[in-house]
Backbone as XML, in Angstrom:
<?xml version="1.0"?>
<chain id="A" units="angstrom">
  <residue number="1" name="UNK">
    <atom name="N" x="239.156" y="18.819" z="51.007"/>
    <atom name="CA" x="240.260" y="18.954" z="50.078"/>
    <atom name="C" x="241.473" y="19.438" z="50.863"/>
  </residue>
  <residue number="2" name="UNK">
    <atom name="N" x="242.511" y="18.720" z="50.628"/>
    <atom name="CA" x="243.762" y="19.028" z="51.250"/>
    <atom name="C" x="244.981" y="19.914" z="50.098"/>
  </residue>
  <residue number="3" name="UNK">
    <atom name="N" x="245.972" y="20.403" z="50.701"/>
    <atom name="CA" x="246.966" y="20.596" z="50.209"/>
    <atom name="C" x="247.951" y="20.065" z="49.251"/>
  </residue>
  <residue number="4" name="UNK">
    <atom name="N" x="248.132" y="18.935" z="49.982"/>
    <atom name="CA" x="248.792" y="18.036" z="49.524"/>
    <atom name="C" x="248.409" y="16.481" z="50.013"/>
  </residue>
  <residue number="5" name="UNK">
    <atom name="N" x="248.944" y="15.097" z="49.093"/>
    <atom name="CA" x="248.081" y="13.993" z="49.122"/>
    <atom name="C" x="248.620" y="13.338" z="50.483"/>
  </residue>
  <residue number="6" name="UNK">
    <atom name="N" x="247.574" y="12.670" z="51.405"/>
    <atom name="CA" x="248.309" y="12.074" z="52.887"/>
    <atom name="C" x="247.494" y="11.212" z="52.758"/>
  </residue>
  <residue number="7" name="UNK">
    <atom name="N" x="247.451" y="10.424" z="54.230"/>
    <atom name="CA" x="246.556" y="9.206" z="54.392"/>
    <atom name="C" x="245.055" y="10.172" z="55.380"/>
  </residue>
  <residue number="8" name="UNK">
    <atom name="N" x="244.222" y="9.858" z="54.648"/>
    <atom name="CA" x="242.791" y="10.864" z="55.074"/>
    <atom name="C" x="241.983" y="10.023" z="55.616"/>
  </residue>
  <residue number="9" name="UNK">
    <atom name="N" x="241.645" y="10.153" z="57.042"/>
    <atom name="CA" x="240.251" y="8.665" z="57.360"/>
    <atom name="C" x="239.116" y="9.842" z="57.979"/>
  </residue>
  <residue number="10" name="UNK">
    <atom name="N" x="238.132" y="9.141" z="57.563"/>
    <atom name="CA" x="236.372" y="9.400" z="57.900"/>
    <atom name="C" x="236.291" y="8.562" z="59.369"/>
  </residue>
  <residue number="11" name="UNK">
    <atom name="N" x="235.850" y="9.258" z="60.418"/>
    <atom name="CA" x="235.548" y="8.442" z="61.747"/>
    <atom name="C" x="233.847" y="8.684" z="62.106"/>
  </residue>
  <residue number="12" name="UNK">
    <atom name="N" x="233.368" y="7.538" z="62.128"/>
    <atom name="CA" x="231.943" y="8.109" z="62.465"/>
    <atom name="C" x="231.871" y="7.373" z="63.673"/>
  </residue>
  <residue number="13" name="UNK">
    <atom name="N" x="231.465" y="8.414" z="64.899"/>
    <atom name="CA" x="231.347" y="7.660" z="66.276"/>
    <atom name="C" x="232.496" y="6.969" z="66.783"/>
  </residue>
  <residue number="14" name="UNK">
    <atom name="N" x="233.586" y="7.587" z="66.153"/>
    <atom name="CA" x="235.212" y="6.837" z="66.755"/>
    <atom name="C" x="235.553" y="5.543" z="65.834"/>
  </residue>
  <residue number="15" name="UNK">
    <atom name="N" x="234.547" y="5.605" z="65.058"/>
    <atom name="CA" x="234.818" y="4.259" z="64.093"/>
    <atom name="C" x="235.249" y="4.659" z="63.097"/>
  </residue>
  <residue number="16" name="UNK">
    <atom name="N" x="236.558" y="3.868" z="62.155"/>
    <atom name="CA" x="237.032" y="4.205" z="60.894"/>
    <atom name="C" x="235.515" y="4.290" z="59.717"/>
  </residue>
  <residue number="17" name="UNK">
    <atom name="N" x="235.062" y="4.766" z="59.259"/>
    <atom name="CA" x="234.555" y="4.388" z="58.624"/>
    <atom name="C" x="235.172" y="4.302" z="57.066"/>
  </residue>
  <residue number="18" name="UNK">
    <atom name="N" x="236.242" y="5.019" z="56.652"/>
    <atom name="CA" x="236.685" y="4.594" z="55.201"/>
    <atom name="C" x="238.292" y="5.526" z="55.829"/>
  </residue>
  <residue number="19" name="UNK">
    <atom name="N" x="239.265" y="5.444" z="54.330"/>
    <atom name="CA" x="240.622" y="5.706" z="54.552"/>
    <atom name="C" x="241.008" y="5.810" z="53.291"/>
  </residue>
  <residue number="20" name="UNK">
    <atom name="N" x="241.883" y="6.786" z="53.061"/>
    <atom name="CA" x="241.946" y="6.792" z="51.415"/>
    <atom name="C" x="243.555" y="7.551" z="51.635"/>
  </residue>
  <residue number="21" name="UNK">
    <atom name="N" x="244.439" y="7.692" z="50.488"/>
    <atom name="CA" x="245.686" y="8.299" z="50.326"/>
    <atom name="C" x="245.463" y="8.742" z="49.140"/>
  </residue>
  <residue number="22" name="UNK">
    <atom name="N" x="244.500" y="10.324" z="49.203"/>
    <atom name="CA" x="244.820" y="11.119" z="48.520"/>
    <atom name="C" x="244.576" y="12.425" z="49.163"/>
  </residue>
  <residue number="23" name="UNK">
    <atom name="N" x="244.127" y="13.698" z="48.344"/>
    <atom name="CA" x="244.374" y="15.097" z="48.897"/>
    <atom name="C" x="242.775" y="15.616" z="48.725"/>
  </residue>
  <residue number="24" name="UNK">
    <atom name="N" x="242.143" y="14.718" z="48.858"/>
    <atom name="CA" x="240.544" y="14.853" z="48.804"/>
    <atom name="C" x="240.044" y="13.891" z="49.560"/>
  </residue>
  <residue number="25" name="UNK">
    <atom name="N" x="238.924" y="13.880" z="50.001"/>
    <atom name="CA" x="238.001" y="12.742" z="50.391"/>
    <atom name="C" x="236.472" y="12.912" z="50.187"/>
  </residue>
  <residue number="26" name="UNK">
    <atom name="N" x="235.638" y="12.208" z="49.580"/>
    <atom name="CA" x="233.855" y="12.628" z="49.487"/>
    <atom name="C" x="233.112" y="11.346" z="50.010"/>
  </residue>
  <residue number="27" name="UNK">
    <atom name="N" x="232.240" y="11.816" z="50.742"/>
    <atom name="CA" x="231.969" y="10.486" z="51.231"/>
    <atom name="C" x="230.029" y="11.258" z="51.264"/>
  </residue>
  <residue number="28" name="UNK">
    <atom name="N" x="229.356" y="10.087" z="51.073"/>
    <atom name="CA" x="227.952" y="10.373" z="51.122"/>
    <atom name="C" x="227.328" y="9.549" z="52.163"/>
  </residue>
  <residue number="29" name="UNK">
    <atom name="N" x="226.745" y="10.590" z="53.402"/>
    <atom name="CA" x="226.643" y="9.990" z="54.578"/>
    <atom name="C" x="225.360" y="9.301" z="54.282"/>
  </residue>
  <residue number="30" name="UNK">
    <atom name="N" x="225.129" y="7.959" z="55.050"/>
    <atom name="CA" x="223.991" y="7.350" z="54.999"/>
    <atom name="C" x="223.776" y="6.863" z="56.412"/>
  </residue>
  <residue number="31" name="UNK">
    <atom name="N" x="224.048" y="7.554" z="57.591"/>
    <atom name="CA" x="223.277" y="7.440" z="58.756"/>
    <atom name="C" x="223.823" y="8.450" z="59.815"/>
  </residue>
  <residue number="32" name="UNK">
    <atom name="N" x="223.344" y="8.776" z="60.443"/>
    <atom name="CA" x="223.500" y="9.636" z="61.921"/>
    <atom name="C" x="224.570" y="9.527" z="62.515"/>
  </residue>
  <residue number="33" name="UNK">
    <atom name="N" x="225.572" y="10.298" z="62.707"/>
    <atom name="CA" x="226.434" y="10.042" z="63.931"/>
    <atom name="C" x="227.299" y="11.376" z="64.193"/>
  </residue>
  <residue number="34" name="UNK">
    <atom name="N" x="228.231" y="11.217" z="65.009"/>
    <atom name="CA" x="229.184" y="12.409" z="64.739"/>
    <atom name="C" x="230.787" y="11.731" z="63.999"/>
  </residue>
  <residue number="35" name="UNK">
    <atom name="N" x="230.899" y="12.664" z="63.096"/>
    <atom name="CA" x="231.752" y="12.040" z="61.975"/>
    <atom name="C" x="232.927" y="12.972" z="62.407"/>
  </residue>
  <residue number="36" name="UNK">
    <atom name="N" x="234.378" y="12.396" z="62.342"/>
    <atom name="CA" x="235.134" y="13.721" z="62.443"/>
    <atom name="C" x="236.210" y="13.359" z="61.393"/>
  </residue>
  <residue number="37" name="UNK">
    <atom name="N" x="237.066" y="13.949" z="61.115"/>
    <atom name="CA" x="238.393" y="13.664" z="59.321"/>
    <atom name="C" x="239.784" y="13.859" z="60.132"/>
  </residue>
  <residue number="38" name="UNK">
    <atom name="N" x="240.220" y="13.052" z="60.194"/>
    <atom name="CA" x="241.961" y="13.194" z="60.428"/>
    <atom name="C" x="242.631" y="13.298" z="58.968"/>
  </residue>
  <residue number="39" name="UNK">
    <atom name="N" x="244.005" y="13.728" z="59.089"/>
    <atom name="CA" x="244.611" y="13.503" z="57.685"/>
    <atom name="C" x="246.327" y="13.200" z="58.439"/>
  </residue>
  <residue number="40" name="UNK">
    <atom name="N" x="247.053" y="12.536" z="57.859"/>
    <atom name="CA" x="248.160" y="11.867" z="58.435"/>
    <atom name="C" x="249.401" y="11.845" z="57.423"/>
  </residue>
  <residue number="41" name="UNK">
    <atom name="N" x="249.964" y="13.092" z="57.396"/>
    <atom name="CA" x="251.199" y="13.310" z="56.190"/>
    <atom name="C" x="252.162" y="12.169" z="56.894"/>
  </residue>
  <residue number="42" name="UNK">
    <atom name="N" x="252.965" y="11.608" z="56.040"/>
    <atom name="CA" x="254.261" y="11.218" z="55.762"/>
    <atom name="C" x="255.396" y="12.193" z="55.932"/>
  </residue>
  <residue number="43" name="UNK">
    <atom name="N" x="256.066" y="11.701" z="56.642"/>
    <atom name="CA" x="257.680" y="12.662" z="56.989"/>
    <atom name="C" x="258.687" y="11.434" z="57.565"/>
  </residue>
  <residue number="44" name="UNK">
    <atom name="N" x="259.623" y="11.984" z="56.703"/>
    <atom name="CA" x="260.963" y="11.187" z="56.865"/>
    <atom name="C" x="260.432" y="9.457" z="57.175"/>
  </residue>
  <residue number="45" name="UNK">
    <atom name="N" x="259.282" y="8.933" z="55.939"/>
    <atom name="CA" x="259.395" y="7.270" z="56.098"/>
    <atom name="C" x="257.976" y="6.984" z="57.074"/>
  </residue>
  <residue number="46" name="UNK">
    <atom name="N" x="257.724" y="8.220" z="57.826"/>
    <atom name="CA" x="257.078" y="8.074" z="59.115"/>
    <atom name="C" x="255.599" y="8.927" z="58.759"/>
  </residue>
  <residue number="47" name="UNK">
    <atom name="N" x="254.355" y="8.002" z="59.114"/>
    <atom name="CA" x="252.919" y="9.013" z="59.205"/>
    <atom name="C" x="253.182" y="9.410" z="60.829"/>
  </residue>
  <residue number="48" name="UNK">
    <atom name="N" x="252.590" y="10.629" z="60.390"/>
    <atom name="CA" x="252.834" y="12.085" z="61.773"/>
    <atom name="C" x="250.822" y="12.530" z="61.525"/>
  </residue>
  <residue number="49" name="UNK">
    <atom name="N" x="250.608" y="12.592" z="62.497"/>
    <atom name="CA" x="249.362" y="13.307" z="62.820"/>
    <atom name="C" x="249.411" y="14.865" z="61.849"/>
  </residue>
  <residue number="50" name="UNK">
    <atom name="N" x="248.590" y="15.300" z="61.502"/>
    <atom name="CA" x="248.720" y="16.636" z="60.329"/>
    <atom name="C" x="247.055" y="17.161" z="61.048"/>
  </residue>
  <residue number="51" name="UNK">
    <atom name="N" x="246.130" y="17.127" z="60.387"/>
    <atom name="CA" x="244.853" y="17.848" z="60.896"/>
    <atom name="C" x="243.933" y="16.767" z="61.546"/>
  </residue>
  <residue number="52" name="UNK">
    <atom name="N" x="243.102" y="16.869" z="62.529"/>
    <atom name="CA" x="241.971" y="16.452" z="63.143"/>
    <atom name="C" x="240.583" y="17.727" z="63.302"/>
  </residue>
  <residue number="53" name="UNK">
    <atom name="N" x="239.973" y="17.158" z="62.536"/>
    <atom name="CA" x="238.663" y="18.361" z="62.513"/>
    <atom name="C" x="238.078" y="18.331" z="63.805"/>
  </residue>
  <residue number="54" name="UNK">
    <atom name="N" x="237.121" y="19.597" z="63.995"/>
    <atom name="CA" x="236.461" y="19.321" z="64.476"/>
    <atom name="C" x="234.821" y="18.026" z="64.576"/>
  </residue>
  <residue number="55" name="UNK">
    <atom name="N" x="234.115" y="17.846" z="65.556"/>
    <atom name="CA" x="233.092" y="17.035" z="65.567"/>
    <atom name="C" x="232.057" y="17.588" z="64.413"/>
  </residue>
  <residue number="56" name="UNK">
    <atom name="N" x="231.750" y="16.627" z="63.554"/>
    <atom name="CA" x="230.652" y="17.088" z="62.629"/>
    <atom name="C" x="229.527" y="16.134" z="63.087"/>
  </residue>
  <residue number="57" name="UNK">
    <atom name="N" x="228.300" y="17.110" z="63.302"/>
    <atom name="CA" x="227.401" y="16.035" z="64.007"/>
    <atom name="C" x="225.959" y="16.173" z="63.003"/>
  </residue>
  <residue number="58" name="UNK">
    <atom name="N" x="225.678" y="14.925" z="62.580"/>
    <atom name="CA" x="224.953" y="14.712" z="61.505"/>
    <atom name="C" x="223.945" y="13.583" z="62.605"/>
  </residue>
  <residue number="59" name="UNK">
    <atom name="N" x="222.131" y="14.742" z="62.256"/>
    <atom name="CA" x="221.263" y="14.116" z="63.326"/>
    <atom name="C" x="219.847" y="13.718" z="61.965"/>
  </residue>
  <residue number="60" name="UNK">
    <atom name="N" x="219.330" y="12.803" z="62.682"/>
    <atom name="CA" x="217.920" y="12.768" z="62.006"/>
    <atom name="C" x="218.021" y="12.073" z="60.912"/>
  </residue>
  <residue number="61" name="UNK">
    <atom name="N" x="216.537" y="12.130" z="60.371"/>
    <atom name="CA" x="216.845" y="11.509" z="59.083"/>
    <atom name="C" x="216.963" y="12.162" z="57.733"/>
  </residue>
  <residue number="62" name="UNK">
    <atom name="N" x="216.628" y="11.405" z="56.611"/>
    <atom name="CA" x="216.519" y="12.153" z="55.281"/>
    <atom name="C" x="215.304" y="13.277" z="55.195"/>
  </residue>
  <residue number="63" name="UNK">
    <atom name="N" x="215.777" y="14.559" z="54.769"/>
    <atom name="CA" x="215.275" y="15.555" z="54.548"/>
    <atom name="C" x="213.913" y="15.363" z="53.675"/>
  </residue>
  <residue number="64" name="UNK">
    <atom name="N" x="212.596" y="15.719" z="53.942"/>
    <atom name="CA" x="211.665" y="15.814" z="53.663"/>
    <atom name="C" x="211.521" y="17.061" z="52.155"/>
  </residue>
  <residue number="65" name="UNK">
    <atom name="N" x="211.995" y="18.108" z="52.737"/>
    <atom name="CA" x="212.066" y="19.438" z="51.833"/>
    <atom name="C" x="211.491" y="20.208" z="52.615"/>
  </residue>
  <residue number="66" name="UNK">
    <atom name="N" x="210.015" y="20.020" z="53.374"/>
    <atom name="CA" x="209.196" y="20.680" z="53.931"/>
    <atom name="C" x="209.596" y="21.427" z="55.266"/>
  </residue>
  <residue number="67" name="UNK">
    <atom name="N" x="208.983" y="22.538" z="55.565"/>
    <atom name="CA" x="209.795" y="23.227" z="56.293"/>
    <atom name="C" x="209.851" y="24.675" z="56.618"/>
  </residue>
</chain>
């Protein structure tokens, strides 16, 4: 959840995986990788770089429960 609404992309493994222009993004992962979130405000006409997360690294498979 953001501040305010920008252009928000999902990267899994350096790959776009989705892109949206609002002030949220939910995405339900369905495979392994390291995912990271840019968000890209608008200023004066122009998208400007705003946040780059850190690496979120999503391993393995679907959770069993057991444990």
């Amino acid at each position: 959840e953001l501040p305010l609404a920008c252009r928000v992309r999902l990267l899994r493994d350096g790959v776009e995986v989705r892109s949206v222009r609002a002030d949220r993004l939910e995405h339900v992962v369905d495979r392994p990788g390291v995912y990271r979130v840019e968000a890209w405000v608008e200023v004066g006409g122009e998208e400007r770089p705003w946040i780059f997360s850190n690496p979120i690294y999503v391993r393995g498979g679907p959770s069993t429960g057991a444990g």
